[in-house]
DSSP file (Angstrom, degrees, kcal/mol; ACC not computed):
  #  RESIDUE AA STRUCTURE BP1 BP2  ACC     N-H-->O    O-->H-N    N-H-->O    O-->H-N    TCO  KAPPA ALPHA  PHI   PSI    X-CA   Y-CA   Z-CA
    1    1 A X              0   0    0      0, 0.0     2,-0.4     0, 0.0    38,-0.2   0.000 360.0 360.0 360.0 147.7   -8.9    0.5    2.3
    2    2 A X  E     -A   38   0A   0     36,-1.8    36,-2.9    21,-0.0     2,-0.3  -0.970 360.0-122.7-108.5 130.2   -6.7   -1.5    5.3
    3    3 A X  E     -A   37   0A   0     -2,-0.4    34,-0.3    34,-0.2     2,-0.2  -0.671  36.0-150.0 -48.3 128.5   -3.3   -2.4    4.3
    4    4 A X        -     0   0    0     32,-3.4    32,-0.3    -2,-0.3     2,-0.2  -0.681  11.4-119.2 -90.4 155.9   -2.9   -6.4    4.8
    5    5 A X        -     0   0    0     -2,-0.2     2,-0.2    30,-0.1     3,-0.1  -0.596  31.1-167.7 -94.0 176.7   -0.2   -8.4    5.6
    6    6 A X        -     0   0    0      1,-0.3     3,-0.2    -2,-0.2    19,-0.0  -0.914  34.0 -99.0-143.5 170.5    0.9  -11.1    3.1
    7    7 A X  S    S+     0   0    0      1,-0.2    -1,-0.3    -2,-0.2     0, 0.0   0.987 120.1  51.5 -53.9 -73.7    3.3  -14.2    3.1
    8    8 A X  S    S+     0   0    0     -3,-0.1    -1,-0.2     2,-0.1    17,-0.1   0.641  75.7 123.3 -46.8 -39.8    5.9  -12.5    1.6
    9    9 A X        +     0   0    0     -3,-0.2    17,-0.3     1,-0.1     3,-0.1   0.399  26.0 174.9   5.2 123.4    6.2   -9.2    4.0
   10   10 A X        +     0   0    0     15,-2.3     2,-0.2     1,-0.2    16,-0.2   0.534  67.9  24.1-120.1 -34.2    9.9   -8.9    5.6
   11   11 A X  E     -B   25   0B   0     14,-1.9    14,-2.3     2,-0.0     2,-0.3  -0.695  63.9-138.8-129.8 176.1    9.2   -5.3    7.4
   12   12 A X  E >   -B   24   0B   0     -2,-0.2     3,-1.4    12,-0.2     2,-0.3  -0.813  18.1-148.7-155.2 121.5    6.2   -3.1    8.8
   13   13 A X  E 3  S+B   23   0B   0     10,-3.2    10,-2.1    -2,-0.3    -2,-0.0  -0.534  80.2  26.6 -87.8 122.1    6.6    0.0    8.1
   14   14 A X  T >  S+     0   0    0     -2,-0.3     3,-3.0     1,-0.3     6,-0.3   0.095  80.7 160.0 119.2 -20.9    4.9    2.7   11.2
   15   15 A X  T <   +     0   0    0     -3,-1.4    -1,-0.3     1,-0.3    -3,-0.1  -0.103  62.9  14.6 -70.8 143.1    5.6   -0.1   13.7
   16   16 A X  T 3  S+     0   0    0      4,-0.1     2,-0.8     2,-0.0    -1,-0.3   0.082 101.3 108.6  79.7 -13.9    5.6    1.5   17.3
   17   17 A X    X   +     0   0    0     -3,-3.0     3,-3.9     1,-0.2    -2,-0.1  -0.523  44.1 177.7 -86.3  53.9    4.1    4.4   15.9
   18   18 A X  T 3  S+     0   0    0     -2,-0.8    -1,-0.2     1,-0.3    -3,-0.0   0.798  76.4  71.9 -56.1 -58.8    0.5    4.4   17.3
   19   19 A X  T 3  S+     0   0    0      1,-0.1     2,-0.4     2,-0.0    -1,-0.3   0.740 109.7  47.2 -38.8 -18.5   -0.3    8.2   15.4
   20   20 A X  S <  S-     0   0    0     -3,-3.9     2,-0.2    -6,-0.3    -3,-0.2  -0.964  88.9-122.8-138.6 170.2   -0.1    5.7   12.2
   21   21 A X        -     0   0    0     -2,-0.4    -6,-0.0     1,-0.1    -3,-0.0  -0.624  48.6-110.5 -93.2 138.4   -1.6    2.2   11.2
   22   22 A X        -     0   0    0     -2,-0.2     2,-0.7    -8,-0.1    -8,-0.2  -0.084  21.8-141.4 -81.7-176.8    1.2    0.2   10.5
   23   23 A X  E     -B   13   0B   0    -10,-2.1   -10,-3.2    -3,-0.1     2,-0.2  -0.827   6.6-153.4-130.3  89.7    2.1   -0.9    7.0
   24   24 A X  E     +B   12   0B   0     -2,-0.7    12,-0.4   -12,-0.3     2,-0.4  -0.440  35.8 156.0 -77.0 148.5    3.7   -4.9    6.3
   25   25 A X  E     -B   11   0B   0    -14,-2.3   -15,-2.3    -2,-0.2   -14,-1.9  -0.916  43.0-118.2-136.5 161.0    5.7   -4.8    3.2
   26   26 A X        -     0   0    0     -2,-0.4     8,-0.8   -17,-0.3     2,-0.5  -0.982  25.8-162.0-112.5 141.2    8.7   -6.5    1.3
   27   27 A X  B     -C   33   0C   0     -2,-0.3     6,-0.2     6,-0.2     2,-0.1  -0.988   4.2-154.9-123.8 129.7   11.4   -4.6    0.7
   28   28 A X        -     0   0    0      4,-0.7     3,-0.2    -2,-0.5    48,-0.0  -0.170  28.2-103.1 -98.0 165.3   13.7   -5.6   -1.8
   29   29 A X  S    S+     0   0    0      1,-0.1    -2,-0.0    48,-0.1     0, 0.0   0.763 119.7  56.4 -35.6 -43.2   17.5   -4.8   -2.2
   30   30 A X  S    S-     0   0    0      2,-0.1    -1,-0.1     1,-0.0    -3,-0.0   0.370 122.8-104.6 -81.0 -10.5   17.1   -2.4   -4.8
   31   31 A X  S    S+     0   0    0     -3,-0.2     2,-1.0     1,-0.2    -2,-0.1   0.519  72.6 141.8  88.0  -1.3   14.6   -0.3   -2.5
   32   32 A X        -     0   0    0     -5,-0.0    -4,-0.7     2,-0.0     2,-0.3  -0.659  34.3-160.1-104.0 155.7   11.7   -1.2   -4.0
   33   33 A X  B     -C   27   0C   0     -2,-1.0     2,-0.3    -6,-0.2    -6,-0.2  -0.838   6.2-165.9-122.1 131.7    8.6   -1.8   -1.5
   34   34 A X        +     0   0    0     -8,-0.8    -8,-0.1    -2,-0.3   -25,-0.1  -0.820  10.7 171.1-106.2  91.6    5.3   -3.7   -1.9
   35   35 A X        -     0   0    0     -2,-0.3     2,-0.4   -10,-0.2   -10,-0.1  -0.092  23.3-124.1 -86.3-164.5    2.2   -3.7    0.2
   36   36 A X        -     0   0    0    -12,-0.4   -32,-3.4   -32,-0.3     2,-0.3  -0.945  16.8-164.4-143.3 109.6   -1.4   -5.0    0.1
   37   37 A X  E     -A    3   0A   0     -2,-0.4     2,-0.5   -34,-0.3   -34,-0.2  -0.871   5.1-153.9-118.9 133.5   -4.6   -3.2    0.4
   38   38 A X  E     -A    2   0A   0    -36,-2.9   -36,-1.8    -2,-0.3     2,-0.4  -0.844   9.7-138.3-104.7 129.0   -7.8   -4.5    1.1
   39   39 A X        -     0   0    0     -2,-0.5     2,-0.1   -38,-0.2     6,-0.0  -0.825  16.2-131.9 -85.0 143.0  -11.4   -3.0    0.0
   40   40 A X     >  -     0   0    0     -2,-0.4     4,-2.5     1,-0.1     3,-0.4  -0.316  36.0-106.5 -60.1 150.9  -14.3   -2.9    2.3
   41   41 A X  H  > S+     0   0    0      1,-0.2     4,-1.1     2,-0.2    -1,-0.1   0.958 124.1  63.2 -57.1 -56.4  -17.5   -4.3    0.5
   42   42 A X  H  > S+     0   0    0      1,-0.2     4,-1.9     2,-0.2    -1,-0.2   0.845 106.1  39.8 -13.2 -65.9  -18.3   -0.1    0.6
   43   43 A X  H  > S+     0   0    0     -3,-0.4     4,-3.2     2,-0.2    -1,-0.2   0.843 115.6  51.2 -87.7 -43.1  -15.4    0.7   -1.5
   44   44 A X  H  X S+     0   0    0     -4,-2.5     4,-1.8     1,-0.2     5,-0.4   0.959 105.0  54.6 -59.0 -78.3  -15.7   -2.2   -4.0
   45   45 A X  H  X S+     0   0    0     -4,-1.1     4,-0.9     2,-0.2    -2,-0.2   0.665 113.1  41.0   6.8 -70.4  -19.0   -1.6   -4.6
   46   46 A X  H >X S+     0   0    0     -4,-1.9     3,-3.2     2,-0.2     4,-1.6   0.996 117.4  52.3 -68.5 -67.0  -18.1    2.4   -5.6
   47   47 A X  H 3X S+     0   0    0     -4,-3.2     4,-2.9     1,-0.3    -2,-0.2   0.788 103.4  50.7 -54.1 -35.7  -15.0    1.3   -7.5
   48   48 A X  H 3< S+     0   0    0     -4,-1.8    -1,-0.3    -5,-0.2    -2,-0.2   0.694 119.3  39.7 -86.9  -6.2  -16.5   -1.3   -9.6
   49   49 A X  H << S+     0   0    0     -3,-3.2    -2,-0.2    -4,-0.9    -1,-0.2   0.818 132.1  24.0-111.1  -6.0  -19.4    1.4  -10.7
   50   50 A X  H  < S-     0   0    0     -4,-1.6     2,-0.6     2,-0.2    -3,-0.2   0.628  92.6-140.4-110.0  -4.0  -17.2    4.4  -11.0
   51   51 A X     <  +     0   0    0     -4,-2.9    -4,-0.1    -5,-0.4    -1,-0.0  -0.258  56.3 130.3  86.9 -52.7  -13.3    2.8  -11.7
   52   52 A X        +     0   0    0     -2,-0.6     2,-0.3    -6,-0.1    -1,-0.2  -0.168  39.7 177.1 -82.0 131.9  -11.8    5.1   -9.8
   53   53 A X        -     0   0    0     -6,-0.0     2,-0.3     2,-0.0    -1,-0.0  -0.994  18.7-151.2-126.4 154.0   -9.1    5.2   -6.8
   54   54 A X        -     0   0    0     -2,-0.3     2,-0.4     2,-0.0     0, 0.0  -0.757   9.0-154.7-110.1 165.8   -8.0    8.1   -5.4
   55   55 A X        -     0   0    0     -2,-0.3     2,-0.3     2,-0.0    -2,-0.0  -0.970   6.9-170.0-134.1 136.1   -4.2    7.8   -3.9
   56   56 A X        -     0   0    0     -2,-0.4     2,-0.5     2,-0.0    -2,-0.0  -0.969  11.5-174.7-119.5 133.7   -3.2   10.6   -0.8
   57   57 A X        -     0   0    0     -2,-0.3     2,-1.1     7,-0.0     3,-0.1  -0.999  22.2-138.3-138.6 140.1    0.8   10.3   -0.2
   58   58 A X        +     0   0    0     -2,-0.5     4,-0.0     1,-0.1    -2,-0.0  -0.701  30.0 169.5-100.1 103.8    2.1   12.3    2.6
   59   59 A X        -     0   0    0     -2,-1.1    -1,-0.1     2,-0.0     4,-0.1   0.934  31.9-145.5 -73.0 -43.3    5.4   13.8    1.2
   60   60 A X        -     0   0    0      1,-0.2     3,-0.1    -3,-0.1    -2,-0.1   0.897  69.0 -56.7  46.6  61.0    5.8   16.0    4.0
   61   61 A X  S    S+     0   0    0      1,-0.2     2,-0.2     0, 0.0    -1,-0.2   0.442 113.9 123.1  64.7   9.2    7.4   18.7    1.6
   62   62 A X  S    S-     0   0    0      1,-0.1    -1,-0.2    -3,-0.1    -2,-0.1  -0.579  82.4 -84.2-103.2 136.5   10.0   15.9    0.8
   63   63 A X        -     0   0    0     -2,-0.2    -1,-0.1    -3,-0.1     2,-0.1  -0.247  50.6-100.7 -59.9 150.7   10.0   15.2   -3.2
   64   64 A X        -     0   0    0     -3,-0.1     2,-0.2     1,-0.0    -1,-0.1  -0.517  35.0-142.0 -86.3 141.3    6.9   12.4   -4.6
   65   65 A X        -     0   0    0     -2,-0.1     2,-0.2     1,-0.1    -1,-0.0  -0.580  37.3 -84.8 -95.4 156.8    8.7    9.0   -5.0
   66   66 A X        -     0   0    0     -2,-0.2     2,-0.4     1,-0.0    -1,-0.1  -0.554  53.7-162.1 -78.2 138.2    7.2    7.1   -8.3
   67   67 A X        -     0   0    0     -2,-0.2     2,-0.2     2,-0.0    -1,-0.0  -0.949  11.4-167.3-124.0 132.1    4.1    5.2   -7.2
   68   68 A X        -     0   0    0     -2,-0.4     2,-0.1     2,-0.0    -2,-0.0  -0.465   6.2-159.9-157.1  96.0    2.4    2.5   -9.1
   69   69 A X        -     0   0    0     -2,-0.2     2,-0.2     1,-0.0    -2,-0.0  -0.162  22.7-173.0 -44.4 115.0   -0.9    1.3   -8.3
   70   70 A X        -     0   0    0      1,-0.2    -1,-0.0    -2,-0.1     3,-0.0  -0.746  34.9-153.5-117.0 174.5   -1.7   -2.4   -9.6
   71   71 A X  S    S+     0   0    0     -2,-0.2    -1,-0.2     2,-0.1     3,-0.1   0.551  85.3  60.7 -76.8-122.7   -4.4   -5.0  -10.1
   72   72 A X  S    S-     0   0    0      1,-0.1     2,-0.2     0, 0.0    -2,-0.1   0.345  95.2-105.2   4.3 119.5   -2.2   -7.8  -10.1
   73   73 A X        -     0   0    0     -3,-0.0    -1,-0.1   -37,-0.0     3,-0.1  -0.599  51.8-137.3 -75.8 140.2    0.2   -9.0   -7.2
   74   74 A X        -     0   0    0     -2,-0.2     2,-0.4     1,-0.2   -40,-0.0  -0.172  33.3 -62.6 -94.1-166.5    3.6   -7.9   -8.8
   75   75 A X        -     0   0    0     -2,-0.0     2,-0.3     2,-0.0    -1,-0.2  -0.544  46.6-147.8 -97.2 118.5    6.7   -9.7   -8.8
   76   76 A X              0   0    0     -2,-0.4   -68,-0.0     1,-0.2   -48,-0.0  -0.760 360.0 360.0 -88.4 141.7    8.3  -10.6   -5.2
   77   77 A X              0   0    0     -2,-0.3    -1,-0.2     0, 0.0   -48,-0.1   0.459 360.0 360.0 129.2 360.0   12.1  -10.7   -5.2
C-alpha cells in the first residue's frame, strides 16, 4: 500500500527524510492524525479473497499508540 495525499492533509509527516516515504496527514488539535492508503490492484485482489491486512508500526521501543484501521473516511475536524 502507498500512503496518498488528500484535500484535507495540513502536514507530511517524514518530509526531508529520504530513509522514509513521506506520509500527508491532518492533524487535529486534540493529536489525533489521519492518513490515506492506497491498494495496488495486487493487494486488492488478496484482500478481497482472504480479508485480511496486516499493520507493522515501528515503535522503536517507545510504547504502541492506539491504532485504528477503517473502511470509511473518518471524520475530519
Amino acid at each position: 500500500m502507498i500512503p496518498i495525499a488528500f484535500k484535507e492533509h495540513n502536514m507530511i509527516f517524514a518530509k526531508g527524510q529520504p530513509q522514509y516515504k513521506q506520509l500527508p496527514a491532518h492533524e487535529n488539535k486534540e493529536g489525533k492524525v489521519i492518513t490515506c492508503w492506497k491498494m495496488s490492484f495486487t493487494e486488492w485482489w488478496k484482500f478481497l479473497f482472504t480479508g485480511r491486512i496486516w499493520l507493522t508500526v515501528l515503535t522503536f521501543n517507545n510504547p504502541l499508540q492506539p491504532l485504528k484501521p477503517e473502511i470509511n473516511k473518518p471524520a475530519i475536524g
